[in-house]
C-alpha positions in Angstrom: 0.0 0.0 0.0 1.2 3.6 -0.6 0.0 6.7 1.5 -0.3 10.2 -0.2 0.0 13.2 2.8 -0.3 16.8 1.1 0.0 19.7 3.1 0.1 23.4 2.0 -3.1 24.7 1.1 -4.9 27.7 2.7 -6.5 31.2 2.0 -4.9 33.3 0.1 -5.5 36.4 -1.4 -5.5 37.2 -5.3 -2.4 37.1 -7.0 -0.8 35.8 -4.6 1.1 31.7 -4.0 0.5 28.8 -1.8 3.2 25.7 -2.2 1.7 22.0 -1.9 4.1 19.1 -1.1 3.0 15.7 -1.1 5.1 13.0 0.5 5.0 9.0 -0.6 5.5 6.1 1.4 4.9 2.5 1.5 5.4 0.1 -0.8 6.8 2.0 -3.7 7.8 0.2 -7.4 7.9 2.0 -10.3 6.9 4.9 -10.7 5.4 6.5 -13.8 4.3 10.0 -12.8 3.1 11.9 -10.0 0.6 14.1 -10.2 -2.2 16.7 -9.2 -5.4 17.1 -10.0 -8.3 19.5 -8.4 -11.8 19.8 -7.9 -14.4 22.5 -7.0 -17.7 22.0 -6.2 -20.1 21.5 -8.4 -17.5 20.7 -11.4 -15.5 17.9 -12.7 -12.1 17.1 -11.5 -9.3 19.0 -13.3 -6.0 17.5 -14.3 -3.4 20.6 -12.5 0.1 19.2 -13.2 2.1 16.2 -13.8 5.5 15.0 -13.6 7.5 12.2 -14.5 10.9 10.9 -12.9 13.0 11.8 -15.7 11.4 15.5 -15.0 8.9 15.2 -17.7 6.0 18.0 -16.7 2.5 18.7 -18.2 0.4 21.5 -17.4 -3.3 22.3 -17.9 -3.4 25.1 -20.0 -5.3 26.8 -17.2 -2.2 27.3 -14.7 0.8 27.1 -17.7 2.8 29.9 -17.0 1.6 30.4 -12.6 2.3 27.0 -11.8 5.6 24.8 -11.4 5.5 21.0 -10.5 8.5 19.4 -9.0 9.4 16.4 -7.4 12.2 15.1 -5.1 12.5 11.5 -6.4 14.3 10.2 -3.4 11.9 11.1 -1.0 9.5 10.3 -3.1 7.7 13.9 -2.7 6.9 16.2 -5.5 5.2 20.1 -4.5 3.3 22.0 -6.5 4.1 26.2 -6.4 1.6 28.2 -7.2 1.7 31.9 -8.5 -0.9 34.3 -9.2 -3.7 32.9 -7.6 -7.3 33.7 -9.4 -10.7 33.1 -8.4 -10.9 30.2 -11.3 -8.2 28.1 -9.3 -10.0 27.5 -5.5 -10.7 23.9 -4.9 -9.9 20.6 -3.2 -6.1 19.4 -4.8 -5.1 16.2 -4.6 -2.0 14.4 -5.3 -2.0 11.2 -7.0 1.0 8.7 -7.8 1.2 5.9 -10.6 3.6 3.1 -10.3 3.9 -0.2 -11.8 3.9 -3.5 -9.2 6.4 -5.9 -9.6 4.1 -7.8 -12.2 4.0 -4.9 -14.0 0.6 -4.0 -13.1 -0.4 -0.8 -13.2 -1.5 1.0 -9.5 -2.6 4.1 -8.3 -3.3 6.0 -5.0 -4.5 9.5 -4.7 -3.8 11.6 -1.5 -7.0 13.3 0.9 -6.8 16.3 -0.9 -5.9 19.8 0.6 -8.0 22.7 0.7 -6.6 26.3 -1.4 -9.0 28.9 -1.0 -8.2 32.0 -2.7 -10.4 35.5 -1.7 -10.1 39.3 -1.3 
């Protein structure tokens, strides 16, 4: 089993940043990419930012540009910085890992999600 623990959201104003990290453990093969996703009430959930171990990152076109997704593949932890904070972006984030088992079987686990507020 593998835990996800984010920590790092909050209120914030407008244009301003809030940095998630997200720390791995347990039993942890191969990974593929670590990601995070949001969701806000009443909509679907949003793919954020992904990135693999080689340092391979994808960005929803809504944050390219304010956001930057790293990780720390050691400690198995990546963070997610965010800039310029808009109304569009409050919502539940979660962090998400995908790994391959030992038989090559693919195996995911998302985190409990952390609340970012952003308001005047």
């Amino acid at each position: 089993q593998v835990q996800l623990v984010e920590s790092g959201g909050g209120l914030v104003l407008p244009g301003g940043s809030l940095r998630l990290s997200c720390a791995a453990s347990g039993s942890i093969f191969n990974i593929d990419h670590m990601a995070w996703y949001r969701q806000a009430p009443g909509k679907q959930r949003e793919d954020v930012a992904a990135i693999s171990p080689d340092g391979t990152t994808n960005y929803a076109d809504s944050v390219k540009g304010r956001f930057a997704i790293s990780t720390d593949n050691a400690k198995n932890t990546v963070w997610l910085q965010m800039n310029s904070l808009n109304p569009e972006d409050p919502a539940v984030y979660y962090c998400t890992i995908l790994m391959y088992d030992p038989n090559n079987i693919p195996y995911a686990s998302w985190g409990q999600g952390t609340q970012v507020t952003v308001s005047s």
